[in-house]
Structure formats: structure tokens, C-alpha cells
mmCIF file as gemmi writes it, N, C-alpha and C atoms, coordinates in Angstrom:
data_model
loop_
_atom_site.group_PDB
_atom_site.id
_atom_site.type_symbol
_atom_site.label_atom_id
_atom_site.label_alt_id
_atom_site.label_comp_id
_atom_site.label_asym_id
_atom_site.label_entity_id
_atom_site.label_seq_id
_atom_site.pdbx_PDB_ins_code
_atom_site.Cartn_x
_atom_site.Cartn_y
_atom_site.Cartn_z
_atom_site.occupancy
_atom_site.B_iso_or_equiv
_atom_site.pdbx_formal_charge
_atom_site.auth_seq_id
_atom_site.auth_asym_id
_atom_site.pdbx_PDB_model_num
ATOM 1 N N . UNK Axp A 1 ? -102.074 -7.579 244.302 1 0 ? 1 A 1
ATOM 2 C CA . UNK Axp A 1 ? -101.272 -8.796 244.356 1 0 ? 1 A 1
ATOM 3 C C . UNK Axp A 1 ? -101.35 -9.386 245.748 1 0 ? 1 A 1
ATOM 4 N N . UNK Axp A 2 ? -101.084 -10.753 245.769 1 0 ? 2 A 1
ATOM 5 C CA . UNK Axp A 2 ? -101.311 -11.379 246.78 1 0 ? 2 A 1
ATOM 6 C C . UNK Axp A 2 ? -99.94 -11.397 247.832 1 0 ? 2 A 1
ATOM 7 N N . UNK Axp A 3 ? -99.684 -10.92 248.945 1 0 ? 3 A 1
ATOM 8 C CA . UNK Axp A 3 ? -98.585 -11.309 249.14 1 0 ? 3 A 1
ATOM 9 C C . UNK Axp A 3 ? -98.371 -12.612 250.095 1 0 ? 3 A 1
ATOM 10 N N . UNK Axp A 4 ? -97.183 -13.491 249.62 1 0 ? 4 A 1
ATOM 11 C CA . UNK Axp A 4 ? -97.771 -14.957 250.748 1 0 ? 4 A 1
ATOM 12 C C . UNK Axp A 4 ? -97.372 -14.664 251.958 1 0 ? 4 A 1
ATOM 13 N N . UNK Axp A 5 ? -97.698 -15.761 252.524 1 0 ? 5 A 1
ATOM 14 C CA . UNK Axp A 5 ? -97.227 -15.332 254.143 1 0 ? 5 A 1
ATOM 15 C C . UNK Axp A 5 ? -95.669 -15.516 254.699 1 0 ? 5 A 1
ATOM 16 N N . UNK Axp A 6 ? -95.322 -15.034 255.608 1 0 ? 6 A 1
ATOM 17 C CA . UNK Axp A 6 ? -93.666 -15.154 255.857 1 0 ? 6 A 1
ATOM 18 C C . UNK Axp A 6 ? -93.128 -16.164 256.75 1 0 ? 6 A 1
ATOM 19 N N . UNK Axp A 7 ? -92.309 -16.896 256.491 1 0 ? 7 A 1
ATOM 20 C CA . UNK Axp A 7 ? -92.258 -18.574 256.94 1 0 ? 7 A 1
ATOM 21 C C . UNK Axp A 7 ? -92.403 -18.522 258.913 1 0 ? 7 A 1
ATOM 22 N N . UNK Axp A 8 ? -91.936 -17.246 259.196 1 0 ? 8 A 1
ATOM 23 C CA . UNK Axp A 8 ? -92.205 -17.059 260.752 1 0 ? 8 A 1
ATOM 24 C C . UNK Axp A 8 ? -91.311 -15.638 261.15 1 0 ? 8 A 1
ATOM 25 N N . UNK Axp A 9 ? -92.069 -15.252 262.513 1 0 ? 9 A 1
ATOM 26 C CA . UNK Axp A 9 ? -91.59 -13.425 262.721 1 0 ? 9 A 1
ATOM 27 C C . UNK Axp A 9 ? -90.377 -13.484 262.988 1 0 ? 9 A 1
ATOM 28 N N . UNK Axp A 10 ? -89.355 -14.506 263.669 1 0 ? 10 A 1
ATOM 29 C CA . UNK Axp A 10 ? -87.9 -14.436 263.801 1 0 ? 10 A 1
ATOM 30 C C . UNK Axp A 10 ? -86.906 -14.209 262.477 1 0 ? 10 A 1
ATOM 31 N N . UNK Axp A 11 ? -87.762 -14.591 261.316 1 0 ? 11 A 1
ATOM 32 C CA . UNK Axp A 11 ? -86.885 -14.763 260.186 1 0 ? 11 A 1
ATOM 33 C C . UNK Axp A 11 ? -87.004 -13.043 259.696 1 0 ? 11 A 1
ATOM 34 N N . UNK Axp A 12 ? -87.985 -12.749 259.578 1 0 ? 12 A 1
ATOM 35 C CA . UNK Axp A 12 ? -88.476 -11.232 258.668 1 0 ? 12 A 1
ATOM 36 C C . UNK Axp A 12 ? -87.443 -10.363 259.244 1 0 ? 12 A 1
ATOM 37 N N . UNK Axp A 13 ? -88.021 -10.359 261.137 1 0 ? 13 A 1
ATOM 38 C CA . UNK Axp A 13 ? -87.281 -9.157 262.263 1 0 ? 13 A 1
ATOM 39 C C . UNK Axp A 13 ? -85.734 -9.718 261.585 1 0 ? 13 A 1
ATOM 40 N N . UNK Axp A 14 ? -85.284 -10.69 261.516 1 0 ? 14 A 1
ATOM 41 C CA . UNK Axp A 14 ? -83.262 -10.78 261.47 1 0 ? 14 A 1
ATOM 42 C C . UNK Axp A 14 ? -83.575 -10.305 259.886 1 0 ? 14 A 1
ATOM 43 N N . UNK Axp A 15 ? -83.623 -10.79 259.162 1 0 ? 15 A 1
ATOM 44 C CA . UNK Axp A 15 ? -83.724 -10.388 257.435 1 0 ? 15 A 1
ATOM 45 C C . UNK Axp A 15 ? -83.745 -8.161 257.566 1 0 ? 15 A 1
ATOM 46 N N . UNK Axp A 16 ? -84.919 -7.94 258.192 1 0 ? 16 A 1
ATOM 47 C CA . UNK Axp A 16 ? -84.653 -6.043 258.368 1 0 ? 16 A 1
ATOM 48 C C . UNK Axp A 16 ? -84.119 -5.944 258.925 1 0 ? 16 A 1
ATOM 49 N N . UNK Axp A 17 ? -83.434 -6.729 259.812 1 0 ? 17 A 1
ATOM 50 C CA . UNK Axp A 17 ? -82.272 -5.565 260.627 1 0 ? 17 A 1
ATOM 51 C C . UNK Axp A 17 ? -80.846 -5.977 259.978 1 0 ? 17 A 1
ATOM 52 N N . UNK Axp A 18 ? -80.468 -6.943 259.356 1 0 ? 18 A 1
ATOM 53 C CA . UNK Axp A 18 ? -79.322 -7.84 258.725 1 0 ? 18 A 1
ATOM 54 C C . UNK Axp A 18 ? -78.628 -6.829 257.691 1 0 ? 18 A 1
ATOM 55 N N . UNK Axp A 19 ? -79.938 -7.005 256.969 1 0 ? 19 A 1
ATOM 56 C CA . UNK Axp A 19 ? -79.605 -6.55 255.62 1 0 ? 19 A 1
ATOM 57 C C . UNK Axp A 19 ? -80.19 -5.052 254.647 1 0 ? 19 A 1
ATOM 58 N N . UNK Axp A 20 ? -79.527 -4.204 254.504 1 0 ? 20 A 1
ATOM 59 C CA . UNK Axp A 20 ? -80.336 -3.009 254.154 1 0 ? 20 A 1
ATOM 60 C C . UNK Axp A 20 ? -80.779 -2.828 252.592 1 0 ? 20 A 1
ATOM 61 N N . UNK Axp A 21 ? -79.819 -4.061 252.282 1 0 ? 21 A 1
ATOM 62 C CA . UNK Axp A 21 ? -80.997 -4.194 250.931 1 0 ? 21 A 1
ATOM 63 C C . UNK Axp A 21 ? -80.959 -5.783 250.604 1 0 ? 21 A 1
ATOM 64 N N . UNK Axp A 22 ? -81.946 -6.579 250.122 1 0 ? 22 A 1
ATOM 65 C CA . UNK Axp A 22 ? -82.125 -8.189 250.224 1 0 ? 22 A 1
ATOM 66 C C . UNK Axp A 22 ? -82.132 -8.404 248.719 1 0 ? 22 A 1
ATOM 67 N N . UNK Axp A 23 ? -81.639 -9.695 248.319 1 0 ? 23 A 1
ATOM 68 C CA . UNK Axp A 23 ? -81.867 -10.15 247.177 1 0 ? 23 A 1
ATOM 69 C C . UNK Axp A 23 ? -83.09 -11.704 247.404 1 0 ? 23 A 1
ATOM 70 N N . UNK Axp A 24 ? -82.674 -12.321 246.443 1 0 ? 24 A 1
ATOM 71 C CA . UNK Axp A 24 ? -83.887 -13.161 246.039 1 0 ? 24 A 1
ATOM 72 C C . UNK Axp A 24 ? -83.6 -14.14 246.909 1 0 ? 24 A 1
ATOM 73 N N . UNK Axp A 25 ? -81.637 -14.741 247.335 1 0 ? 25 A 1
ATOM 74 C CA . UNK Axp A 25 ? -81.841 -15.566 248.492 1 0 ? 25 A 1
ATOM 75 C C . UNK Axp A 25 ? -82.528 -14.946 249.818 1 0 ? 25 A 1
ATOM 76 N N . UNK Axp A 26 ? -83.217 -13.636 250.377 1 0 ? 26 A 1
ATOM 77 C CA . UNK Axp A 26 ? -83.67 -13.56 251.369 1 0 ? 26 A 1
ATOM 78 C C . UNK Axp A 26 ? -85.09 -13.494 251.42 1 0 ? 26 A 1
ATOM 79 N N . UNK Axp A 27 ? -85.312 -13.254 250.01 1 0 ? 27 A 1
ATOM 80 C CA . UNK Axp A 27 ? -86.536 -13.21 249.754 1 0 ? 27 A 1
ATOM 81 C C . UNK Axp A 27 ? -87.508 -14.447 249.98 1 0 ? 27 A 1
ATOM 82 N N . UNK Axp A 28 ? -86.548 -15.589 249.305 1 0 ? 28 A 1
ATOM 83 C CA . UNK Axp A 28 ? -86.914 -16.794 249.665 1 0 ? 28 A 1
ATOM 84 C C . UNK Axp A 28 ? -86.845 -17.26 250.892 1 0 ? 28 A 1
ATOM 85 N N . UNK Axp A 29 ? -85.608 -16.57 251.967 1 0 ? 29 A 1
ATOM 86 C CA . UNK Axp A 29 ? -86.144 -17.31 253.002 1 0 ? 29 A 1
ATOM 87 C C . UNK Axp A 29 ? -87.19 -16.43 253.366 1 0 ? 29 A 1
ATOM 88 N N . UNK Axp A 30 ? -87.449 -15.463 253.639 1 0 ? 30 A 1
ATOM 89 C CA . UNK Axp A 30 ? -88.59 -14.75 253.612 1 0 ? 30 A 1
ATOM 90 C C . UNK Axp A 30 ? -90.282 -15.107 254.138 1 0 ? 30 A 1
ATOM 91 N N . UNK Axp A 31 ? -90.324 -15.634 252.975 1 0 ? 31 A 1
ATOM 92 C CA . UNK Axp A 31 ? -91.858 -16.464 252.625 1 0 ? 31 A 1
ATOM 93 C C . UNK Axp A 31 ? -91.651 -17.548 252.025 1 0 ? 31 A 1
ATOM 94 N N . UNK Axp A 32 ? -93.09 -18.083 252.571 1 0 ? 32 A 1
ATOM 95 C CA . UNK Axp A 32 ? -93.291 -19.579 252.087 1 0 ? 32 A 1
ATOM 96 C C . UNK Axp A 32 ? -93.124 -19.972 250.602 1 0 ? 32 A 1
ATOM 97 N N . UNK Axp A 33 ? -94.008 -19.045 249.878 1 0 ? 33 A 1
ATOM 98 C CA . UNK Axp A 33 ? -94.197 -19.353 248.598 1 0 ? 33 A 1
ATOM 99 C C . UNK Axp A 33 ? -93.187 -18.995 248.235 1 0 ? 33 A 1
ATOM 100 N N . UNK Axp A 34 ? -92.106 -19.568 247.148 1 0 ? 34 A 1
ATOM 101 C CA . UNK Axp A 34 ? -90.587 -19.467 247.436 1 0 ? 34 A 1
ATOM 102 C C . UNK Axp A 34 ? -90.672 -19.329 245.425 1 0 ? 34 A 1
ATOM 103 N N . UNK Axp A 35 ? -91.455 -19.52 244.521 1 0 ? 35 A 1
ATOM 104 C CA . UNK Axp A 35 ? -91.104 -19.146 243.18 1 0 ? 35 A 1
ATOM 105 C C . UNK Axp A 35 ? -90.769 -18.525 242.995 1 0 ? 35 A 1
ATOM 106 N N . UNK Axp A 36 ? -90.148 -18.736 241.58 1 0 ? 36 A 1
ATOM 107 C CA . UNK Axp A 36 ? -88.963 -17.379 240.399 1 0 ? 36 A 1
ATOM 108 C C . UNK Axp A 36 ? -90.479 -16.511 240.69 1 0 ? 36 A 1
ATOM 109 N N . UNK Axp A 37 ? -91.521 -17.103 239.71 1 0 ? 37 A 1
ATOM 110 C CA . UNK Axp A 37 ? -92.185 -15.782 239.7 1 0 ? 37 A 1
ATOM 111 C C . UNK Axp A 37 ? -92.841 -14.906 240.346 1 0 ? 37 A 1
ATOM 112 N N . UNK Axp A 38 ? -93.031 -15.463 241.745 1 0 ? 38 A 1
ATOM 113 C CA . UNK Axp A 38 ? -93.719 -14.771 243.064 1 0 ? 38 A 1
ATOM 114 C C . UNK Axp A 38 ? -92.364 -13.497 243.648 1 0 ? 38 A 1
ATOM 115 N N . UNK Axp A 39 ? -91.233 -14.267 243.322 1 0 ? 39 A 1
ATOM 116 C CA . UNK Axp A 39 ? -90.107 -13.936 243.918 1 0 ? 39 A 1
ATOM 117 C C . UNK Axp A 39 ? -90.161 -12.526 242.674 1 0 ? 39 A 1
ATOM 118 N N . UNK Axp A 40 ? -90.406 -12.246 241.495 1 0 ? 40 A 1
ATOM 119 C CA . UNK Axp A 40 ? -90.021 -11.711 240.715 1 0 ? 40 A 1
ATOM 120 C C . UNK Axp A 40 ? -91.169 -10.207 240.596 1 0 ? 40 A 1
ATOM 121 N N . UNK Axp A 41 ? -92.378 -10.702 241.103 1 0 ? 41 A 1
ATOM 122 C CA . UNK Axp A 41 ? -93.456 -9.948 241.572 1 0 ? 41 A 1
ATOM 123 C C . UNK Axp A 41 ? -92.884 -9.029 242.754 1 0 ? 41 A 1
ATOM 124 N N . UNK Axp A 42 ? -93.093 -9.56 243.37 1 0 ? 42 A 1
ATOM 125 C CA . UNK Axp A 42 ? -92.545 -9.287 244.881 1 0 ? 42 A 1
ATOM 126 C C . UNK Axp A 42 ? -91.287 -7.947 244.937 1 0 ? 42 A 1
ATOM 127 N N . UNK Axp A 43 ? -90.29 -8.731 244.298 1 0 ? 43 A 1
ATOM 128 C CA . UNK Axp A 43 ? -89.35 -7.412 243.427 1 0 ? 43 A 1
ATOM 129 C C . UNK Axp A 43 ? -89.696 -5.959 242.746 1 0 ? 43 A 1
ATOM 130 N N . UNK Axp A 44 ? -90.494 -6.398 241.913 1 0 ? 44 A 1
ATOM 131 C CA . UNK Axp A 44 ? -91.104 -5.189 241.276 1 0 ? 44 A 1
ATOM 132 C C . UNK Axp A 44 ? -92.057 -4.084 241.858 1 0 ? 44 A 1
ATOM 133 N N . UNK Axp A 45 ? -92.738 -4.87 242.935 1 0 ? 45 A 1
ATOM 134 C CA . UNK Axp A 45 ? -93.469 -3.883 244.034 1 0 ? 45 A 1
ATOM 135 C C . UNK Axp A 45 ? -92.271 -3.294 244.585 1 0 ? 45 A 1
ATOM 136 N N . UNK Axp A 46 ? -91.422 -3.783 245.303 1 0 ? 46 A 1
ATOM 137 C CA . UNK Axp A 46 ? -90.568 -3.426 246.391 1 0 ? 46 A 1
ATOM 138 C C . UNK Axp A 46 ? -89.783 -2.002 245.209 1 0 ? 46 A 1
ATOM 139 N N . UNK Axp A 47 ? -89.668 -2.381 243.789 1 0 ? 47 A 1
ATOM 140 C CA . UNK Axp A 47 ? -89.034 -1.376 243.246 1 0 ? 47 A 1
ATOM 141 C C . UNK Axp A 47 ? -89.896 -0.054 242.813 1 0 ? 47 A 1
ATOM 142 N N . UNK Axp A 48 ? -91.391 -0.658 242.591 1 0 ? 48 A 1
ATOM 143 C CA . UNK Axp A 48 ? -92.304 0.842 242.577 1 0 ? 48 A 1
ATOM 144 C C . UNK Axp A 48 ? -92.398 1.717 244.041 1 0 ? 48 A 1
ATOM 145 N N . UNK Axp A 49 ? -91.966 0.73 245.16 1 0 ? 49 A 1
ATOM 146 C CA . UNK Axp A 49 ? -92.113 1.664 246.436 1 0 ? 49 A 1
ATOM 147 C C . UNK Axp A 49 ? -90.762 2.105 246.463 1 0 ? 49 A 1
ATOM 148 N N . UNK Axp A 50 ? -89.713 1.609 245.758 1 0 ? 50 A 1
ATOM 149 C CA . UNK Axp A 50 ? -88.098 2.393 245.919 1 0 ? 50 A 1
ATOM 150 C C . UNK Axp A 50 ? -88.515 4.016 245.516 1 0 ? 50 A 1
ATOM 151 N N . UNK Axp A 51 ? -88.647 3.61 244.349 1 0 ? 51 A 1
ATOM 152 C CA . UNK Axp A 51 ? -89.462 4.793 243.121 1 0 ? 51 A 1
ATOM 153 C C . UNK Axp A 51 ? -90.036 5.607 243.616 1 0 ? 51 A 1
ATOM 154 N N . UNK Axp A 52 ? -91.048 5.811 244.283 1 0 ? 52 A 1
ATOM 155 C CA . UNK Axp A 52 ? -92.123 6.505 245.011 1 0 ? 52 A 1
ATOM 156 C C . UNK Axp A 52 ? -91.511 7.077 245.813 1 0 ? 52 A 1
ATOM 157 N N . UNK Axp A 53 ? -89.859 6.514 246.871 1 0 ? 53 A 1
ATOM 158 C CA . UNK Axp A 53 ? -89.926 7.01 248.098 1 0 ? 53 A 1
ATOM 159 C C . UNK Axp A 53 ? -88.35 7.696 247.404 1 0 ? 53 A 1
ATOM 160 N N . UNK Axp A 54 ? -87.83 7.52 246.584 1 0 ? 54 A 1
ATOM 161 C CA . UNK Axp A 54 ? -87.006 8.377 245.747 1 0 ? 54 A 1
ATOM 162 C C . UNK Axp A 54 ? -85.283 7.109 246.416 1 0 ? 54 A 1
ATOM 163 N N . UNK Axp A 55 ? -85.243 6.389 246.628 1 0 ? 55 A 1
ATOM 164 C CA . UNK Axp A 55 ? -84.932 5.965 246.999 1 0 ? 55 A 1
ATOM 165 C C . UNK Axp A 55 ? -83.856 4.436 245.835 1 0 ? 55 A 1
ATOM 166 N N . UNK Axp A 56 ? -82.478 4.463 245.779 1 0 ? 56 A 1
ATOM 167 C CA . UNK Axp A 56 ? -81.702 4.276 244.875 1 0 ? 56 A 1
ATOM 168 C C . UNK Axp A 56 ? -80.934 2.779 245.355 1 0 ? 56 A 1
ATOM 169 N N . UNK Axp A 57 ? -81.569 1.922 244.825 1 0 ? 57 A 1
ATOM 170 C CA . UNK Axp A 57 ? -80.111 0.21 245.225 1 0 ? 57 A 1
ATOM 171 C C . UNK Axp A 57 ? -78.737 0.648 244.666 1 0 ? 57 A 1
ATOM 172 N N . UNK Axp A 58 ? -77.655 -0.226 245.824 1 0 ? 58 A 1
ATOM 173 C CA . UNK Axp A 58 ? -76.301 -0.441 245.683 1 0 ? 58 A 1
ATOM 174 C C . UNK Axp A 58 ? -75.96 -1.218 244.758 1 0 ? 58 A 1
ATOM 175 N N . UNK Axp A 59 ? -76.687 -2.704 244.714 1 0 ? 59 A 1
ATOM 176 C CA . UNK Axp A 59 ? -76.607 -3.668 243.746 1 0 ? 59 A 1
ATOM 177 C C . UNK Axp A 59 ? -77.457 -3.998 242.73 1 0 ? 59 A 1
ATOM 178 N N . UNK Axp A 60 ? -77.429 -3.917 241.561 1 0 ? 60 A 1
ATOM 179 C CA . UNK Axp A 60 ? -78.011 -4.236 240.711 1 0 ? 60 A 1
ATOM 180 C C . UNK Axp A 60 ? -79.361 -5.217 240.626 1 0 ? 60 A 1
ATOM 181 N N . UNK Axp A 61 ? -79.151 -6.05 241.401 1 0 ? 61 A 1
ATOM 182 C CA . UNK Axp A 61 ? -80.068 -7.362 241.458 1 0 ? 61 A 1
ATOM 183 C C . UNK Axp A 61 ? -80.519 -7.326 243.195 1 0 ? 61 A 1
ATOM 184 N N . UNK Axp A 62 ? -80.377 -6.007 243.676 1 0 ? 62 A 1
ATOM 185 C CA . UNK Axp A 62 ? -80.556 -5.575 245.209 1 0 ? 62 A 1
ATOM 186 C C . UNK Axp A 62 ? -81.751 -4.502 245.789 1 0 ? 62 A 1
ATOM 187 N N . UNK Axp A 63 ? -82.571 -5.213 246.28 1 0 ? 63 A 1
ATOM 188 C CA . UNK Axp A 63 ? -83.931 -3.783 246.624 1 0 ? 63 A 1
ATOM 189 C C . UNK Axp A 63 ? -83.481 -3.728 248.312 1 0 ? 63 A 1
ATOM 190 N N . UNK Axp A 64 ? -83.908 -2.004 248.144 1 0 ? 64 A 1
ATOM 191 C CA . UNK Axp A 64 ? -83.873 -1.382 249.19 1 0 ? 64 A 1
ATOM 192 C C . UNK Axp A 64 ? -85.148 -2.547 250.864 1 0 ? 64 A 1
ATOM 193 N N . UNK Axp A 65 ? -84.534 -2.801 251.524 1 0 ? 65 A 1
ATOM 194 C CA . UNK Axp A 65 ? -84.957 -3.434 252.812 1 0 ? 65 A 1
ATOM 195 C C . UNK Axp A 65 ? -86.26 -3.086 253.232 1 0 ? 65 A 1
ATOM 196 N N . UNK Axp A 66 ? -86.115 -1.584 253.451 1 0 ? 66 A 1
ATOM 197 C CA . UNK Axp A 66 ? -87.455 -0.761 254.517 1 0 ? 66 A 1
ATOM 198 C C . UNK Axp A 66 ? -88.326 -0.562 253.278 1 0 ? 66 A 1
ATOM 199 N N . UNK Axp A 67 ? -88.183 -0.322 252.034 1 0 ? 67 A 1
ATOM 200 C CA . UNK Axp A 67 ? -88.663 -0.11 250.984 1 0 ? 67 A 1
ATOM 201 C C . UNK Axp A 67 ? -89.616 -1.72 250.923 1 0 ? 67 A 1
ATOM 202 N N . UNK Axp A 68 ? -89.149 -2.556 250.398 1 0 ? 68 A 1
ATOM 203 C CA . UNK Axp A 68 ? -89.682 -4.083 250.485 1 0 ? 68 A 1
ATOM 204 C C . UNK Axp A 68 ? -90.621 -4.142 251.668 1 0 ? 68 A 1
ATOM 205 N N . UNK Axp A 69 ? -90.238 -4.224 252.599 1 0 ? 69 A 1
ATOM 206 C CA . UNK Axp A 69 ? -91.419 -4.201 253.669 1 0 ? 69 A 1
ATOM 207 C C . UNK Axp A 69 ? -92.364 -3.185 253.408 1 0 ? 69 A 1
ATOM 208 N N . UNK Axp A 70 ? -92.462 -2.098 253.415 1 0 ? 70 A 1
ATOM 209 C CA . UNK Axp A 70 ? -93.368 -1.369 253.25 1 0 ? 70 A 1
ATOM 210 C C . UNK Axp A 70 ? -94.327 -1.711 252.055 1 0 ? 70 A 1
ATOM 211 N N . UNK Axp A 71 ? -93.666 -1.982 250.907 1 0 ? 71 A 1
ATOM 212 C CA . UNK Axp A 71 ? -94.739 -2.396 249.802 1 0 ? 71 A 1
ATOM 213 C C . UNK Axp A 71 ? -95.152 -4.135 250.287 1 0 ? 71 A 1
ATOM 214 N N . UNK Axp A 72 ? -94.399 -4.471 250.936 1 0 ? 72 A 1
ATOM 215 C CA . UNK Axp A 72 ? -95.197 -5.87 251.182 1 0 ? 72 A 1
ATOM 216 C C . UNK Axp A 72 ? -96.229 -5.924 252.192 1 0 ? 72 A 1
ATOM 217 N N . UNK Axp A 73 ? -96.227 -4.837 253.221 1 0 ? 73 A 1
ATOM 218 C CA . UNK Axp A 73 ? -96.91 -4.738 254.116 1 0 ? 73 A 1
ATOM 219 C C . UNK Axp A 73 ? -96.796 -5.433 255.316 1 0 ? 73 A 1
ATOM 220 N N . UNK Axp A 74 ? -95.458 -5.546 255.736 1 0 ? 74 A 1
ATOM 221 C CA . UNK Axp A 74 ? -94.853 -5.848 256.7 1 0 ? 74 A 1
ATOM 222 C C . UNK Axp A 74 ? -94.36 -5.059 257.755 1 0 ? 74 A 1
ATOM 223 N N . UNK Axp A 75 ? -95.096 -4.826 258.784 1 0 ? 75 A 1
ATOM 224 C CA . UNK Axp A 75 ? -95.059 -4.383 259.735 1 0 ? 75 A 1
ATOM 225 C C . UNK Axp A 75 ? -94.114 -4.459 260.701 1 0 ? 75 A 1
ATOM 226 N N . UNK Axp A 76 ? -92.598 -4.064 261.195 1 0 ? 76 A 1
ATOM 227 C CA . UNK Axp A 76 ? -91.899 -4.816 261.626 1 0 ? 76 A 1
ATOM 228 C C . UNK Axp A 76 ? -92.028 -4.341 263.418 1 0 ? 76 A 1
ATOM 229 N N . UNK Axp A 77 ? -92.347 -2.961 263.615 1 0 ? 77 A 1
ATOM 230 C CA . UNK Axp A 77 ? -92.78 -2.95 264.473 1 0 ? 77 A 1
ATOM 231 C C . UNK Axp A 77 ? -93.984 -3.934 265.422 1 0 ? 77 A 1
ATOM 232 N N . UNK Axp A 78 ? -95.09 -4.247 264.566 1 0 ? 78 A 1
ATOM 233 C CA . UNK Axp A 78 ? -96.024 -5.406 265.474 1 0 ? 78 A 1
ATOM 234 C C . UNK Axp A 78 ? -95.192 -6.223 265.679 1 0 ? 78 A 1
ATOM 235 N N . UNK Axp A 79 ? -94.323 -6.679 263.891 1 0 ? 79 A 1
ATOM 236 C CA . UNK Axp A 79 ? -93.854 -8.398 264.733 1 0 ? 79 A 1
ATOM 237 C C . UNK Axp A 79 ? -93.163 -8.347 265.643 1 0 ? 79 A 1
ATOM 238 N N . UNK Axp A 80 ? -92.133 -7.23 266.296 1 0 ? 80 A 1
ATOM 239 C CA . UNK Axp A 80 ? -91.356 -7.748 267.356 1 0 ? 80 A 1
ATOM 240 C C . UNK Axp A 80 ? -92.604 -7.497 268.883 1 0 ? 80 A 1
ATOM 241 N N . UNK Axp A 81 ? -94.039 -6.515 268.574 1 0 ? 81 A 1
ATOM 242 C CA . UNK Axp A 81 ? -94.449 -6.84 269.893 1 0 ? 81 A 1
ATOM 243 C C . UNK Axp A 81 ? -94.983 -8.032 270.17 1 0 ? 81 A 1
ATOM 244 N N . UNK Axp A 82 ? -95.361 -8.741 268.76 1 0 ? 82 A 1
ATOM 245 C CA . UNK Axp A 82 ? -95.671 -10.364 268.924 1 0 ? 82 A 1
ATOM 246 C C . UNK Axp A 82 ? -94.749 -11.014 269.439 1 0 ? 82 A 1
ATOM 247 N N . UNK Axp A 83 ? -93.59 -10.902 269.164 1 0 ? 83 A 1
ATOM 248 C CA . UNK Axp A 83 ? -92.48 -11.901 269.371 1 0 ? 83 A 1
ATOM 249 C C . UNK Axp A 83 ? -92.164 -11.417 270.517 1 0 ? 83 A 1
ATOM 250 N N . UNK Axp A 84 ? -92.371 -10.48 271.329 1 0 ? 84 A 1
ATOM 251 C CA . UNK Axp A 84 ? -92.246 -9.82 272.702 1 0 ? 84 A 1
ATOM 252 C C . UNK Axp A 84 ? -93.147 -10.449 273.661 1 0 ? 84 A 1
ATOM 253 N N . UNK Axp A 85 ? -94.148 -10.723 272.9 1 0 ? 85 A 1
ATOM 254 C CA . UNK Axp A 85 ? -95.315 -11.711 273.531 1 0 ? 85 A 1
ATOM 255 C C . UNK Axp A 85 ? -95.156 -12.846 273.995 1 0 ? 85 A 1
ATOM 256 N N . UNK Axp A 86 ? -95.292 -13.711 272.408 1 0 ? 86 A 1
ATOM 257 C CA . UNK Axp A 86 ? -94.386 -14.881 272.64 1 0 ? 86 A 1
ATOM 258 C C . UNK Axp A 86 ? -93.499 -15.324 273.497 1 0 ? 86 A 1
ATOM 259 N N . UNK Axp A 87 ? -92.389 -14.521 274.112 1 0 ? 87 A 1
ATOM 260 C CA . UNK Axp A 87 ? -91.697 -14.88 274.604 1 0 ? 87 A 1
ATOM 261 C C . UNK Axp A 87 ? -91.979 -14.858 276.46 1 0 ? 87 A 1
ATOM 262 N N . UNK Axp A 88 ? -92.948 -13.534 276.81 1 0 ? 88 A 1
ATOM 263 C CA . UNK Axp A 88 ? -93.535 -13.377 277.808 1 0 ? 88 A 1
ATOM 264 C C . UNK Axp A 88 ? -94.172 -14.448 278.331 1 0 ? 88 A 1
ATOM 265 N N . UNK Axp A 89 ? -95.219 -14.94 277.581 1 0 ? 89 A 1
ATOM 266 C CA . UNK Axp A 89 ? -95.723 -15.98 278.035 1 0 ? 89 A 1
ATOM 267 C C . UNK Axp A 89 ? -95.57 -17.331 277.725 1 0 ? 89 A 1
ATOM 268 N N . UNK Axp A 90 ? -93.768 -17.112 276.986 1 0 ? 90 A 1
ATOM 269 C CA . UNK Axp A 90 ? -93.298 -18.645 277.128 1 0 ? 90 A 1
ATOM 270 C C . UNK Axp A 90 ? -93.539 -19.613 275.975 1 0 ? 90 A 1
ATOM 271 N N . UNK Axp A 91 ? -93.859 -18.966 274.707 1 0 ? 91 A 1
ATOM 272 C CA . UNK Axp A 91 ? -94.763 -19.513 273.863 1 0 ? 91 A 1
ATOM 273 C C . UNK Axp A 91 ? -93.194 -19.762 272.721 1 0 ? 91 A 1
């Protein structure tokens, strides 16, 4: 699956540290591509990596945070040395 890209690294880094499990409003702010059904994809990965890592949601309509990143392949460590960057040289 394709995953789209994420509207920018300030939003992802506050979204993992905010929230320890996200629903579909964060999802959307998230990434660009903002559909029910991208949004609904997107979910179902994040719930085969819940699965895998044995790992249980609070809310019903709620996936685990570190879980979601990991199946999305979101790195949250790089983005803050990017955004560490960024800010170094003023960007």
C-alpha cells in the first residue's frame, strides 16, 4: 500500500507525542490525502501492526500511536533531526 505523504514534520512530531492513540480526525490532519478510504486503509495497517506487537486500543474507533507510525513508516526520530536542522540553519 501506498502511504501518502504527511502534510509537514511539525504536525506528525505534535500528533506522537499528543496523543497515544489517534483517531481519523488526526489521521487526517496527518496526511495530505485526507479520504474515508485512504483514512480506512491506513487504520487497518496500523491495526495488523497493533496485532503483531500484541498490543490492545482504549477506544473503540482508536489505534494505538507508536503502533500507526511504525506500520506507516514513520520515523519520528529522523523527523525531529530534520526539524533540528531546519531550525539550525534558519530554514
Amino acid at each position: 500500500m501506498n502511504i501518502p505523504q504527511i502534510t509537514d514534520i511539525d504536525t506528525a512530531i505534535s500528533i506522537y507525542y499528543r496523543y497515544p492513540e489517534i483517531s481519523t480526525r488526526e489521521i487526517t490532519q496527518l496526511f495530505r490525502k485526507r479520504s474515508k478510504s485512504t483514512v480506512i486503509r491506513l487504520k487497518k495497517l496500523a491495526q495488523k501492526q497493533m496485532i503483531e506487537n500484541n498490543v490492545y486500543s482504549w477506544g473503540i474507533y482508536k489505534i494505538n500511536t507508536v503502533c500507526a507510525y511504525k506500520a506507516w513508516g514513520i520515523d519520528v526520530d529522523d523527523l525531529e533531526k530534520r526539524r533540528n536542522k531546519l531550525q539550525k540553519l534558519g530554514l
